[in-house]
C-alpha positions in Angstrom: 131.9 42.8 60.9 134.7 45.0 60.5 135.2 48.1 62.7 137.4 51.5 62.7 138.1 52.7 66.1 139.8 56.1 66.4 141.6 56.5 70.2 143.4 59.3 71.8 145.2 59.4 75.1 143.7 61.6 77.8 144.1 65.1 77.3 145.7 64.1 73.5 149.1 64.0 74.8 151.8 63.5 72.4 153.0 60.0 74.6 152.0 57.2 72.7 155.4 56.8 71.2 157.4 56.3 74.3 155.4 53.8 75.0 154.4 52.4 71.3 156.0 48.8 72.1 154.1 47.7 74.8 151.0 49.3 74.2 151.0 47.4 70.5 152.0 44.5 72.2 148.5 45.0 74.3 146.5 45.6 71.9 147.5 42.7 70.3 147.0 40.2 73.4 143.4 41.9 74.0 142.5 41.1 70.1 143.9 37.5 70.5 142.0 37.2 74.0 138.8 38.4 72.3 139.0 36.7 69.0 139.2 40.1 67.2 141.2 40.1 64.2 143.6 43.2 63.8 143.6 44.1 60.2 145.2 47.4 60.6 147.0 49.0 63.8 149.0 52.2 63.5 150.1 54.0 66.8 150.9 58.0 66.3 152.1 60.1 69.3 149.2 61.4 70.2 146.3 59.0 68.8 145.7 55.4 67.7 143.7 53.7 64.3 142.9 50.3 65.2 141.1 48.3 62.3 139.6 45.0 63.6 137.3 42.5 62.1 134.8 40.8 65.0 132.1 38.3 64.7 128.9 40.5 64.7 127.7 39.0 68.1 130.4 41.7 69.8 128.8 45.2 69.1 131.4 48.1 68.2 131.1 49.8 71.6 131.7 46.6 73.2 135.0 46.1 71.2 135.9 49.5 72.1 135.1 49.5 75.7 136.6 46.1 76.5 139.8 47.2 74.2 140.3 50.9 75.8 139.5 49.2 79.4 142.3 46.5 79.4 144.8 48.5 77.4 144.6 51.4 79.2 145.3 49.1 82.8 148.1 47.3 81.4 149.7 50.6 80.4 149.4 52.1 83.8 150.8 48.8 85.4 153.7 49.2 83.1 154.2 52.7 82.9 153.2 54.1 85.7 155.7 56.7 86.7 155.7 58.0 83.5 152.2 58.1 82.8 151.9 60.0 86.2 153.5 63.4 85.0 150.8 63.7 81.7 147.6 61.6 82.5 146.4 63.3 85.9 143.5 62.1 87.5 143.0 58.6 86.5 142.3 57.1 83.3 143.9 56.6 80.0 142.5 57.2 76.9 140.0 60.3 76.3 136.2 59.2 77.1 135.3 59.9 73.7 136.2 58.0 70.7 135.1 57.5 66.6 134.0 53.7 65.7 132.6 52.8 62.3 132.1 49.8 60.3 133.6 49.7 57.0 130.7 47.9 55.2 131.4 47.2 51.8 134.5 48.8 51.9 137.7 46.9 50.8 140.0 46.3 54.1 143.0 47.5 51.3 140.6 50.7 50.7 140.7 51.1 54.5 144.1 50.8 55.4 144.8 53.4 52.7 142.6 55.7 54.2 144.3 54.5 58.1 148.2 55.5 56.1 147.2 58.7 54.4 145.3 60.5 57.9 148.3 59.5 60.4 149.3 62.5 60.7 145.8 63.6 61.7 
């Protein structure tokens, strides 16, 4: 199963950049951890597309919530001070969030979609 999951930080500030490294780097270890594939990730300032293929026994909510869970704590253990002056109030990433599954959709048909929207 492949899945589209569409993030934002709280409040949709513009701080994923400063902090693009690590949180890659994150999202990468969580895939690995999980056995979710990445087949697309592309970080914007204010908003994430991860594109990840899972076996179908992980629902798309469960991807998302154990993704968005563990990412958003390593990100406060390593960026804490700075995190502190734009994400008031605990959290990380805004409560909502758009997953789909891509279907019958090529991944190369995806990823085209992913490149032409990042500056959504």
């Amino acid at each position: 199963m492949q899945i589209i999951d569409l993030q934002c930080p709280k409040y949709r500030h513009s701080i994923l950049e400063q902090i693009g490294d690590s949180l890659e780097a994150s999202f990468r270890d969580v895939c690995d951890e999980y056995g979710y594939e990445i087949l697309s990730l592309h970080i914007s300032p204010d908003h994430v597309h991860l594109f990840v293929s899972a076996h179908p026994k992980h629902a798309p909510s469960e991807i998302v919530r154990t993704v968005k869970s563990i990412t958003a704590r390593n990100m406060w253990e390593q960026h804490e001070p700075f995190l502190e002056e734009y994400v008031w109030g605990g959290g990380f990433w805004e409560e909502s969030y758009y997953v789909g599954t891509a279907g019958d959709v090529s991944t190369d048909t995806i990823e085209q979609y992913i490149e032409r929207t990042e500056h959504v």
